[in-house]
C-alpha positions, -999 to 999 in steps of 0.1 A, spaced: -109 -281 -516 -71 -279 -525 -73 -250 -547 -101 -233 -520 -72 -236 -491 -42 -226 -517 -61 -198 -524 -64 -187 -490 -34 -194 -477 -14 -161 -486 -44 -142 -471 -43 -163 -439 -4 -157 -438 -3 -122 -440 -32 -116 -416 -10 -143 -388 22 -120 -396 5 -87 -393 -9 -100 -360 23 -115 -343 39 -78 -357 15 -56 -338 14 -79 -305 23 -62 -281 33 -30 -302 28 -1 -277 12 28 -290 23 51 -259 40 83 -264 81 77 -261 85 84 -221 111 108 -207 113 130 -177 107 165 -184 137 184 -186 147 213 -160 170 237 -157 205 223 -148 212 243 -111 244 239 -106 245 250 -66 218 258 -41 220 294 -38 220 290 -1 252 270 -4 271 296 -29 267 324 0 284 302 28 310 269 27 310 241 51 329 248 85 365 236 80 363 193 87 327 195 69 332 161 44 320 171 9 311 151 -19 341 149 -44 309 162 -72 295 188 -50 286 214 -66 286 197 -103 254 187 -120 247 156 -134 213 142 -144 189 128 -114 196 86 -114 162 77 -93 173 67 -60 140 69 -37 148 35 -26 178 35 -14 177 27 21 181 62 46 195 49 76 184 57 109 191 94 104 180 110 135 208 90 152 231 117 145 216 140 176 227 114 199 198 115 218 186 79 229 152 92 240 145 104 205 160 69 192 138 52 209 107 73 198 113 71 166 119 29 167 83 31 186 65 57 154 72 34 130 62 2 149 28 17 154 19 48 139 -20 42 121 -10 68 89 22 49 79 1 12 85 -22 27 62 2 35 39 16 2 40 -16 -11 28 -20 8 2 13 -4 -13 1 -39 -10 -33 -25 -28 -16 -10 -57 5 -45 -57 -26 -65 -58 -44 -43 -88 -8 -48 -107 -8 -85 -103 -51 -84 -115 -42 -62 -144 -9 -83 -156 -34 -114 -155 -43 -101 -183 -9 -112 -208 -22 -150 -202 -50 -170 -212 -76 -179 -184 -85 -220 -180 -120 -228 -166 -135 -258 -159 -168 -273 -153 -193 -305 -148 -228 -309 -144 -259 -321 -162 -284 -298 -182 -322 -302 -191 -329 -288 -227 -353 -290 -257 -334 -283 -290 -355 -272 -321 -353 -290 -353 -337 -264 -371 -309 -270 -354 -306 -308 -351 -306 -303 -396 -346 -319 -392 -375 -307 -410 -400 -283 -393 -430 -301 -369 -406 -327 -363 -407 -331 -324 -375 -329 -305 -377 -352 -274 -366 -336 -239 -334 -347 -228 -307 -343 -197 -269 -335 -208 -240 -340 -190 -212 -323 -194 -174 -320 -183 -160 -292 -203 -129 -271 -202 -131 -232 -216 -98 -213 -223 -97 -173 -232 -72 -155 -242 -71 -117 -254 -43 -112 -277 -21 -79 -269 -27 -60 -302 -9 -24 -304 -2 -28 -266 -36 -26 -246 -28 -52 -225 13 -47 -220 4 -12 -219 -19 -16 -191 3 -31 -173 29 -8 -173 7 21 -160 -2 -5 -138 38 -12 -130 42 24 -123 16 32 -99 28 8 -75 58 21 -77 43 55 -72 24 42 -44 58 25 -31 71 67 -32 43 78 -20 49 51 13 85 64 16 74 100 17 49 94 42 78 74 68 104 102 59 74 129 72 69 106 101 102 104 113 109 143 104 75 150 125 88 130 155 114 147 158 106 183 153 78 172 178 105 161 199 127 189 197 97 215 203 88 195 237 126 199 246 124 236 239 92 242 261 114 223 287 143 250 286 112 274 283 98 264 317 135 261 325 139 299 323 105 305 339 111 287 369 146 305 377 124 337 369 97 327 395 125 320 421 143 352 416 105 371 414 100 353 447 138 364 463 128 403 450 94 402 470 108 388 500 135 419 501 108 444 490 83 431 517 115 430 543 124 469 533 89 481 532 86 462 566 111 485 579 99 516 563 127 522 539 105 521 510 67 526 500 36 505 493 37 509 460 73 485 450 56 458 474 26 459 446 50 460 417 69 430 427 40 409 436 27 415 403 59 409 384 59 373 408 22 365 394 27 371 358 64 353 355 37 322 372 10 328 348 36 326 317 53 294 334 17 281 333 13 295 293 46 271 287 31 242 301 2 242 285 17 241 254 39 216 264 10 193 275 -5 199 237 32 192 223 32 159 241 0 147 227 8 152 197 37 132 201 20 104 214 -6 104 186 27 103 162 33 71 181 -3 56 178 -8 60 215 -38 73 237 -26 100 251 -32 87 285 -12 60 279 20 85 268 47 108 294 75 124 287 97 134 317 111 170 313 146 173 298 155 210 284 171 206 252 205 206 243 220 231 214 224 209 183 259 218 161 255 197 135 261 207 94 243 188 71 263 197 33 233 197 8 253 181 -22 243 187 -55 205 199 -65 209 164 -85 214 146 -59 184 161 -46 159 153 -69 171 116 -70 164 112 -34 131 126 -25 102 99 -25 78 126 -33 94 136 -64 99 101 -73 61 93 -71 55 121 -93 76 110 -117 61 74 -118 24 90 -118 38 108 -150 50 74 -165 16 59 -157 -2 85 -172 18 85 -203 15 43 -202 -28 52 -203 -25 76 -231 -13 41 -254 -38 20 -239 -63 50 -248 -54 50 -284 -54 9 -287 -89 11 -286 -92 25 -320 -76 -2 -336 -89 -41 -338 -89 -66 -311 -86 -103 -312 -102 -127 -286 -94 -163 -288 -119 -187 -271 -128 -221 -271 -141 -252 -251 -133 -290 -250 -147 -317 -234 -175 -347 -230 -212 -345 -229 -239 -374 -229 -271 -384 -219 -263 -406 -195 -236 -403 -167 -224 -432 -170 -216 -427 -207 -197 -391 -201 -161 -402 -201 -165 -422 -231 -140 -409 -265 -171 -417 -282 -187 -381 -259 -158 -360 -265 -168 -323 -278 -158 -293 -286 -174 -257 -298 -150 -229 -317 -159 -205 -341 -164 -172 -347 -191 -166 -316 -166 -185 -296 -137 -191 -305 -115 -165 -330 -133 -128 -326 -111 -100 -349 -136 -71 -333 -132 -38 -350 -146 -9 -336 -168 17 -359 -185 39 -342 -190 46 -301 -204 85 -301 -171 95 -294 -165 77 -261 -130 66 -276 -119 103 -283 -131 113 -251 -111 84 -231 -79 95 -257 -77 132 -249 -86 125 -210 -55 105 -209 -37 134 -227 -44 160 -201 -38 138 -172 0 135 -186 2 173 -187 -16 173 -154 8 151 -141 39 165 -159 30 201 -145 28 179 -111 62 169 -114 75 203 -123 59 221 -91 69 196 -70 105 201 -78 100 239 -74 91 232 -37 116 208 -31 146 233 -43 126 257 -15 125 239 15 159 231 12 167 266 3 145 277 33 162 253 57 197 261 44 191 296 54 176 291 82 204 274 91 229 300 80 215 329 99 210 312 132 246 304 132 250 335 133 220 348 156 229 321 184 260 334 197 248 368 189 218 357 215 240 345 244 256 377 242 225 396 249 217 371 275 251 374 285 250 413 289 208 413 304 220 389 330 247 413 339 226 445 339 201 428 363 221 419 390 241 458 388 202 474 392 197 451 420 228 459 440 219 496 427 181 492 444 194 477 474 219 507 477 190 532 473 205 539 435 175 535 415 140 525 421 123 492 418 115 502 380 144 497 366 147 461 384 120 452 370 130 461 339 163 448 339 144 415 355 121 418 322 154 422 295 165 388 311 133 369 308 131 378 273 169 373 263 168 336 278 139 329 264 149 337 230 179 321 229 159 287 241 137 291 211 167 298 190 182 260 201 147 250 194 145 262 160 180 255 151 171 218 156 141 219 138 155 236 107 184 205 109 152 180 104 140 203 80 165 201 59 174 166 63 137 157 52 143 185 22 173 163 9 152 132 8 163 118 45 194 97 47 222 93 23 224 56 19 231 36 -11 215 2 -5 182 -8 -18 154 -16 8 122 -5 19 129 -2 56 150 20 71 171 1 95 206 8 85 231 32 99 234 63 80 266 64 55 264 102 49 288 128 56 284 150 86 307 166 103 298 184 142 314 218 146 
């Protein structure tokens, strides 16, 4: 028996120390973020510079590689319009909007699979008691066949441990796609408040901008109603014909049917708000305020910057980490697998015997306890599995790639968005400016028999137009403002946390 275990004992060594050497030895792909071209400057920002007083970042305009920074808190962002009935909207969104409840529970969903699948590094403990009725067959009591095996109860109180050893990484492997997706899924939550609070308030801004809208409209149906009365009053008194009496009337009824136009989109503007809220829309009014022109500069930093800020991009990045985490797990199933199982406990015939030493049991062996499986042949289900896992990683790499693409766009779009309007707003007021002026030199004209109604109306017309413009322009320069913010990943803060409840710490700078 001595030379039987001296003989064996070099086998069994070098099988333990290949085992402990390939525990946990992942057989993943090395991971690393896809490289991208180094943009130096938003091409946006190259064409103009931040008003004088703008605060920069001392590394604007330098590149350095993206550190992820998707959780680092954003601040109340939207405080920096100084509106406290847009404050309060957004405090009210993310109390009780459904989508971002929902996407709070899928963050504690991905949680809860990562916790099930990192079970999986320790052994699992069972336990059990309870008495059995069985017939054993003389085979396996060593007797000699006929011989009759009497019935008999068994009690047993029994303990079962399993353990799965983590060869080439399955296990830890698993775990770290599982690692990832919750933090993908903890992106993926981020993105979905930062669209929240950019949709409240573009929602709010366009329901401010129908307000200046009607604004204009009902200053239009005032003067529409002043030029009837002094039509009517001169054709009254035979100075002028039917026909400018017709004209007027119908300028006064269209100027009330686009006033109408206005608040029926308003009315659909403010629903939509109040669904943003999670509120029946019966349940949600907004008193009329016209907006107010936002001057605000938001400096867009460095491209860099960028990237490390945006939640979306982040959770592509972590669904390429999981992917690449599956392709090891993938190829772990080609090598062997180790199971260790075993029970331990007491059985006897009679209850009152079971916690005797004299019952103890146990059962180990290679059915239950040690199991070295090796896999030989499946049809090619373990091919299949391995170059699945291969083309989700390029799936999600060219993911990643696109997604960056669209980032650098919005903010490109909202930079120049930005950029013209500065210049098309003044630009505006001067046409209103100059319309404003023309209309009330054809009315002293008309009234001084100069010109005819017709060019009233037309000067009426330029001024309609001109104001209403330039309160879509104030409407669209505060959208593009949340456009961009949301572009650059929200806020600029540098603390870690999930909600966003802090002041922003960024630089902006009001013209």
């Amino acid at each position: 028996m001595k030379t039987c275990v001296t003989r064996y004992s070099p086998l069994l060594s070098g099988l333990m120390a290949f085992l402990v050497l390939v525990c946990g030895c992942s057989l993943a792909p090395h991971y690393r973020k896809p490289d991208l071209d180094p943009v130096n400057q938003f091409k946006e920002e190259s064409i103009t510079t931040a008003p004088q007083g703008a605060s920069m970042p001392p590394e604007y305009g330098e590149w350095k590689p993206a550190q992820p920074s998707e959780q680092a808190a954003r601040g109340e962002w939207w405080t920096i319009f100084e509106d406290a009935t847009l404050n309060d909207l957004e405090a009210r969104a993310l109390d009780g909007n459904p989508s971002l409840k929902a996407a709070v529970a899928r963050v504690k969903e991905a949680r809860a699979m990562r916790e099930s699948t990192r079970a999986s590094l320790f052994p699992t403990v069972d336990a059990g008691f309870g008495p059995t009725r069985e017939k054993l067959s003389a085979a396996s009591q060593l007797k000699p066949d006929g011989v009759d095996i009497p019935t008999q109860t068994v009690w047993r109180a029994q303990a079962g441990v399993a353990y799965e050893a983590d060869l080439f990484g399955r296990v830890s492997d698993s775990v770290k796609a599982a690692t990832a997706e919750t933090e993908q899924m903890e992106a993926l939550f981020r993105s979905t408040r930062l669209a929240l609070q950019a949709d409240v308030a573009q929602n709010y801004f366009n329901l401010r901008e129908l307000d200046a809208e009607l604004e204009v409209y009902t200053r239009s149906v005032t003067l529409r109603e002043q030029a009837l009365e002094l039509v009517q009053r001169r054709f009254e008194e035979g100075q002028i014909s039917e026909l400018d009496v017709a004209r007027a009337s119908a300028e006064l009824s269209t100027a009330r049917s686009d006033a109408m136009t206005a608040q029926r989109l308003r009315a659909a503007s403010e629903h939509s708000l109040a669904v943003l809220l999670g509120k029946a829309v019966a349940e949600f009014t907004l008193a009329a305020n016209p907006l107010r022109a936002v001057g605000i500069h938001i400096p867009a930093g460095m491209p860099s910057s960028m990237l490390e800020r945006r939640p979306d991009i982040a959770a592509a990045e972590r669904s390429m980490a999981a992917a690449n985490a599956r392709i090891g797990v993938a190829k772990a199933a080609y090598f062997p697998s180790l199971s260790l199982t075993g029970t331990g406990g007491v059985e006897s015939a009679a209850l009152s015997d079971l916690f005797h030493w004299s019952s103890r049991a146990f059962l180990a062996g290679p059915l239950v306890g040690t199991a070295l499986t090796v896999p030989l042949f499946d049809g090619g289900r373990r091919k299949g599995n391995l170059a699945n896992a291969r083309a989700v990683y390029e799936e999600s790499v060219a993911n990643y790639r696109q997604q960056v693409l669209v980032a650098f766009r919005e903010v490109e779009d909202s930079l120049s968005d930005l950029r013209i309007l500065e210049g098309q707003t003044p630009t505006q007021a001067d046409a209103v400016k100059a319309s404003t002026r023309a209309a009330q030199i054809s009315r002293s004209q008309y009234t001084e028999g100069a010109v005819n109604f017709l060019d009233v109306i037309d000067a009426d017309r330029t001024v309609l137009q001109a104001q209403r413009v330039a309160a879509q322009l104030a409407g669209t320069q505060a959208v593009s403002t949340v456009n961009l913010i949301r572009a650059l990943g929200g806020g600029w803060g540098d603390a870690p946390a999930l909600a966003a409840s802090q002041e922003p710490t960024s630089s902006v700078a009001r013209r």
